[in-house]
C-alpha positions as CSV (number, residue, x, y, z in Angstrom):
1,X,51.6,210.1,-143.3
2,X,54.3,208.0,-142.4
3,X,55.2,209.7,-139.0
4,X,51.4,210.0,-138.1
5,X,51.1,206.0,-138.3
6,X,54.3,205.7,-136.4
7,X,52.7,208.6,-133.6
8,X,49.3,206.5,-133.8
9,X,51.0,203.4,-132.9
10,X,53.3,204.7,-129.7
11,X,49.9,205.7,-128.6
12,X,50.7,209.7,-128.7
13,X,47.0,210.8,-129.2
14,X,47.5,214.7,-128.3
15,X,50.2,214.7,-130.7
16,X,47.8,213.5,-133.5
17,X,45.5,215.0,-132.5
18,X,46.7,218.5,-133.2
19,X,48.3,217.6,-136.3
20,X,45.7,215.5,-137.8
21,X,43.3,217.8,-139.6
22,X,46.2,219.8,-141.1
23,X,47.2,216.1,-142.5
24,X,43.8,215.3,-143.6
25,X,43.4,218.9,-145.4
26,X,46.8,218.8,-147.0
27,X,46.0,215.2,-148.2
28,X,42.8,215.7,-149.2
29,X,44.1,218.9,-151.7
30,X,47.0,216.5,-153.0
31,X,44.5,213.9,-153.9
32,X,42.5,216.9,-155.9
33,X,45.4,218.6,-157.6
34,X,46.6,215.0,-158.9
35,X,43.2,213.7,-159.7
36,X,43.8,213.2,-163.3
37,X,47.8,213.2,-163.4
38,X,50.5,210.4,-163.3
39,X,50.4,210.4,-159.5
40,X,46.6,210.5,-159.2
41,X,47.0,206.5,-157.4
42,X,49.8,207.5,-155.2
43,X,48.0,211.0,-153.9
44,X,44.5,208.6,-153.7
45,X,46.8,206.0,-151.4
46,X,47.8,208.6,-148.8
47,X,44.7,210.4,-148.7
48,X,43.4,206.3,-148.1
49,X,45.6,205.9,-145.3
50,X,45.1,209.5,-143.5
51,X,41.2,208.5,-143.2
52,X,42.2,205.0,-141.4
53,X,44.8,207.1,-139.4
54,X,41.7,209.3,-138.6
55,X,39.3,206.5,-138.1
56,X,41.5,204.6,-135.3
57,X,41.7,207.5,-133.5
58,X,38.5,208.7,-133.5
59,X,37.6,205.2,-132.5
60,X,39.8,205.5,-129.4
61,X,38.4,208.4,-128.0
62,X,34.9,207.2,-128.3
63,X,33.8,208.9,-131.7
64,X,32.7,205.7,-133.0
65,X,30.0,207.3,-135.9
66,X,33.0,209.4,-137.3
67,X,35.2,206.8,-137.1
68,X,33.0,204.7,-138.9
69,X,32.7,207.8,-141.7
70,X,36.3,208.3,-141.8
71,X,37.0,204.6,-142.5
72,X,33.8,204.6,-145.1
73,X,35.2,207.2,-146.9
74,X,38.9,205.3,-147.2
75,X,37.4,202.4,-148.9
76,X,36.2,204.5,-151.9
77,X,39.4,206.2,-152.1
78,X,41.8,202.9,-151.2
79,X,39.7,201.2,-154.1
80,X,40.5,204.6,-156.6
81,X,43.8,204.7,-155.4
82,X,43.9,200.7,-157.0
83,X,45.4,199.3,-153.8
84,X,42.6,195.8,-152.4
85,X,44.5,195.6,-149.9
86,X,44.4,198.8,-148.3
87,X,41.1,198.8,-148.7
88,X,40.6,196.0,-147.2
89,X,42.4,197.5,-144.1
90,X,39.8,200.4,-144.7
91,X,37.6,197.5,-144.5
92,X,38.7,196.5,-141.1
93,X,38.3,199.5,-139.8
94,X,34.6,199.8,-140.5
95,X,34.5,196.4,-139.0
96,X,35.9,198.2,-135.9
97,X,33.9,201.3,-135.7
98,X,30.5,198.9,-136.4
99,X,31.7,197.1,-133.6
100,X,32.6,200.1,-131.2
101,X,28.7,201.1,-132.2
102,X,27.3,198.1,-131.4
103,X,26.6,196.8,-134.5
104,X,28.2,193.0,-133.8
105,X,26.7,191.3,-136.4
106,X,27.6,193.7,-139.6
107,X,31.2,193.6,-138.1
108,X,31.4,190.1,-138.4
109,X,30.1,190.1,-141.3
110,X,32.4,192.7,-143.1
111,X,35.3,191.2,-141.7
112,X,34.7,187.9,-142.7
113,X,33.8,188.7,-145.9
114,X,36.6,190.4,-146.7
115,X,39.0,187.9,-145.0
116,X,37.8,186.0,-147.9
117,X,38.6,187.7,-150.5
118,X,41.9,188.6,-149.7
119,X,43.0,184.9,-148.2
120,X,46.7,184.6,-149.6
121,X,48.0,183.4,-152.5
122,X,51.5,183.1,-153.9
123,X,51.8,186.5,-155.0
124,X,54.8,188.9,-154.9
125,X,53.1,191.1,-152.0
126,X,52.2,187.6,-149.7
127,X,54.0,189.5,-146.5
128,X,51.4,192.2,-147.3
129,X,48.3,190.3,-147.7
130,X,48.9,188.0,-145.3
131,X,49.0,190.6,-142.4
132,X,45.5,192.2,-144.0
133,X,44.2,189.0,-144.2
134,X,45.0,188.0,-140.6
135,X,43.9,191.2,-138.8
136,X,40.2,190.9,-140.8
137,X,40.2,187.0,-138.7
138,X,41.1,188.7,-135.5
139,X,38.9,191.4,-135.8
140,X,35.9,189.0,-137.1
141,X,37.3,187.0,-134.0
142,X,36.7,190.0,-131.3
143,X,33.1,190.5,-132.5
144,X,32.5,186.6,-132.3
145,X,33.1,187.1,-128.9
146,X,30.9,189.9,-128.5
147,X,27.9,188.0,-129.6
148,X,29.5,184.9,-127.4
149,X,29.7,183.0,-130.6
150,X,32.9,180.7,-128.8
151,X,33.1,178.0,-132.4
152,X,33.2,181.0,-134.2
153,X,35.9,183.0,-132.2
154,X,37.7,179.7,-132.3
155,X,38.3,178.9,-135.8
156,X,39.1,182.6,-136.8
157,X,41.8,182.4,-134.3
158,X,43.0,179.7,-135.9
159,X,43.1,180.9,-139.0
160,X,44.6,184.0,-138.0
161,X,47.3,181.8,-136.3
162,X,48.3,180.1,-139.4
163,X,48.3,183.6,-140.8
164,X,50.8,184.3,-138.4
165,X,52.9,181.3,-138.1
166,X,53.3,181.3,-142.1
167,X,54.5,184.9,-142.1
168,X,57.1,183.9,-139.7
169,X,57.0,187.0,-136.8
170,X,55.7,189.7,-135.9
171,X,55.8,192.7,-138.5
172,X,54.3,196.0,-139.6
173,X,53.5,195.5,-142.6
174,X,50.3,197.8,-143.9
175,X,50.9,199.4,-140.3
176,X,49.0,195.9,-139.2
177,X,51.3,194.7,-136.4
178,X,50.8,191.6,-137.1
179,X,52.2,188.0,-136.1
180,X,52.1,185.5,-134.1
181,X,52.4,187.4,-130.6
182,X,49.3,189.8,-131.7
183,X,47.0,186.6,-132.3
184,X,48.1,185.5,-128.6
185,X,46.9,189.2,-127.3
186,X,43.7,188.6,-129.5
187,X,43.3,185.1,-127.8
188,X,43.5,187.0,-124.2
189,X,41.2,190.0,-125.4
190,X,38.4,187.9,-126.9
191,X,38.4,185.4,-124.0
192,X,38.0,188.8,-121.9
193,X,35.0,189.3,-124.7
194,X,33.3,186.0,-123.6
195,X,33.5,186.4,-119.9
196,X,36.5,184.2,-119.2
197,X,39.2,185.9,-117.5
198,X,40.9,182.9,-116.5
199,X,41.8,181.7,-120.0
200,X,42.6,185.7,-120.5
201,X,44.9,185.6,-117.6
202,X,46.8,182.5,-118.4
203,X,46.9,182.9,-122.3
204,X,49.0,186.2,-120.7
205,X,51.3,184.7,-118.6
206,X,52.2,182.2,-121.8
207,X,53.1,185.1,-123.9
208,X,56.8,185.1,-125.0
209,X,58.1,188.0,-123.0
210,X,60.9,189.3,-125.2
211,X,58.0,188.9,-128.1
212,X,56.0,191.2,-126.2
213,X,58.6,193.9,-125.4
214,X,59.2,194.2,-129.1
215,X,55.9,195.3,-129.7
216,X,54.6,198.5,-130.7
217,X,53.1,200.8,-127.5
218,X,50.0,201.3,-128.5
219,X,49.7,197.0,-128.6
220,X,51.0,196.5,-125.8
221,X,48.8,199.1,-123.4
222,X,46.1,198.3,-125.2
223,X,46.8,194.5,-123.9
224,X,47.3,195.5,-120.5
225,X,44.0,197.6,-120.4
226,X,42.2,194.0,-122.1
227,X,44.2,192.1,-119.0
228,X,43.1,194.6,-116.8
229,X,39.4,193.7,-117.2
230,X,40.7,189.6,-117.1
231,X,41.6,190.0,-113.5
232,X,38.8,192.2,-112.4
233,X,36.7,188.9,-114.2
234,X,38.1,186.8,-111.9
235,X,38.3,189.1,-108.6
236,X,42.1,189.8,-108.4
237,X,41.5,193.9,-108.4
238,X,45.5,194.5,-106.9
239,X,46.5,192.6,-110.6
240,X,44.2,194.7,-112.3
241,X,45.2,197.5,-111.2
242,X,49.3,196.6,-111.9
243,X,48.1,196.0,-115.1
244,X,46.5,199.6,-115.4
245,X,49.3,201.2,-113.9
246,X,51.6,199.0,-116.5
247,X,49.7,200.2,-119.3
248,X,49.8,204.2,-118.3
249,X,53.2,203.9,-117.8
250,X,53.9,202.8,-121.1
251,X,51.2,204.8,-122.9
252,X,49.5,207.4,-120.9
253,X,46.8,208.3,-123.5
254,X,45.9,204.8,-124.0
255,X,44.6,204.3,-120.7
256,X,43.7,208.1,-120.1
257,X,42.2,209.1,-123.5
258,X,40.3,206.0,-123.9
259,X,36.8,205.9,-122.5
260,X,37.0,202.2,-121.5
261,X,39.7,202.4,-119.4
262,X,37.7,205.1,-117.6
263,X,35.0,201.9,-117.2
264,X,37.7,199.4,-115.9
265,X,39.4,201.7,-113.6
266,X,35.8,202.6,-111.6
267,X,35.2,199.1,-112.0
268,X,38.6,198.3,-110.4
269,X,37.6,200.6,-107.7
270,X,34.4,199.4,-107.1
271,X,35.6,196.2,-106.4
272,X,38.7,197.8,-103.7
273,X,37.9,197.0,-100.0
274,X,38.8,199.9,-97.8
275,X,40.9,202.8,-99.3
276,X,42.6,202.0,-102.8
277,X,46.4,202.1,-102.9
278,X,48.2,205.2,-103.7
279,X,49.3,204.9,-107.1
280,X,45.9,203.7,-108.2
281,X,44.0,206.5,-106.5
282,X,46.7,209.2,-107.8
283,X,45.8,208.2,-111.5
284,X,42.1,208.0,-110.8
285,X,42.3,211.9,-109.8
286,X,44.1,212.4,-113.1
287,X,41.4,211.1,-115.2
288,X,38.9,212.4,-113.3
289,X,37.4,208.8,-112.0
290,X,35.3,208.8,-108.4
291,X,37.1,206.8,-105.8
């Protein structure tokens, strides 16, 4: 379970991919044959944290009603497996797959909700429910956006910045990646969200550098496809582009398994006057986008 986070997060999809359902069948059978043992909790939190595995992924390559089923079902078996954080997590990833639907308001809602609940307290696992409690804010904060609900996205991001700033860096605990460079790339992808790639672009060229570099693949392409769609907002396509090509050098299936960067790459080439360069028209043939 472990190494399927850890493949998740450097952004190898094909690698999960084809050892995901073996996961989620050998999980699932562990969970049954321990159902009524002494390890019934710890089988019930894997089987918890294959479904979010599942449900992120799905989610990246546009399966957003099973991603929403996957991360359904880990909430019932987070909550058996006596773990309120993880289901919280499980939590947030319904808030995601609502939101990858459509359904903006729900995904507020849920995340919001839960935020709530799980807001820190001095407890021996504060690392741990500090980084749940800030990704709910900057997941509420993302679907603020959405609905262009700028007070809103403002005072999650602030809370998810004293989150950040009170857990002192960024970490993985509960696989969140969270910290305070990961609220700066959630300033730059909700400001995206609203329509203002100017605050997106120059939110990025404040972000701590060596910061950035230490974070995990799949955070930092997915930043540069968000960065991507800032420049194209404010006409500079040869930026957007670098910023593509960044992010598939770093992470290949990020940018080519996702169908959104499909959408900012033929907007990126829509906008090119005259034949685009090279490098951007080599990995538009890869993925199969018109020039």
């Amino acid at each position: 379970v472990s190494h399927a986070w850890l493949t998740y997060q450097h952004a190898k999809y094909g690698v999960l991919a084809r050892t995901l359902p073996k996961l989620l069948r050998d999980a699932q059978a562990a969970d049954s044959a321990h159902a009524s043992g002494a390890e019934a909790k710890d089988a019930a939190h894997l089987l918890g944290q294959v479904y979010q595995i599942a449900s992120s992924a799905l989610r990246k390559v546009g399966e957003h009603e099973l991603s929403w089923l996957a991360a359904d079902r880990s909430i019932a078996v987070s909550q058996r497996a006596g773990d309120q954080l993880l289901a919280g997590l499980a939590s947030y990833r319904v808030g995601s797959a609502l939101l990858a639907l459509g359904r903006v308001r729900p995904a507020l809602e849920v995340n919001v909700n839960i935020a709530n609940r799980l807001a820190p307290t001095h407890d021996s696992l504060k690392g741990d429910r500090l980084s749940v409690y800030g990704m709910l804010l900057l997941n509420g904060a993302m679907a603020a956006a959405r609905i262009g609900d700028s007070a809103t996205v403002r005072d999650l991001l602030c809370g998810a910045e004293q989150a950040s700033l009170e857990l002192g860096g960024d970490f993985n605990h509960y696989w969140t990646s969270f910290g305070p460079i990961n609220v700066q790339l959630h300033r730059c992808a909700t400001a995206v969200e609203l329509g203002d790639g100017r605050t997106a672009v120059e939110t990025h060229e404040r972000i701590d550098p060596v910061g950035f570099a230490a974070m995990l693949p799949e955070r930092r392409a997915h930043h540069f496809l968000d960065i991507a769609r800032g420049y194209t907002q404010i006409g500079n396509v040869d930026k957007a582009s670098e910023m593509l090509l960044e992010g598939d050098r770093l992470a290949p299936a990020e940018i080519r398994c996702r169908p959104l960067a499909h959408e900012v790459l033929s907007d990126v080439l829509r906008r090119t006057r005259g034949a685009p360069p090279a490098p951007i028209a080599e990995l538009a043939e890869q993925m199969g986008v018109g020039v």
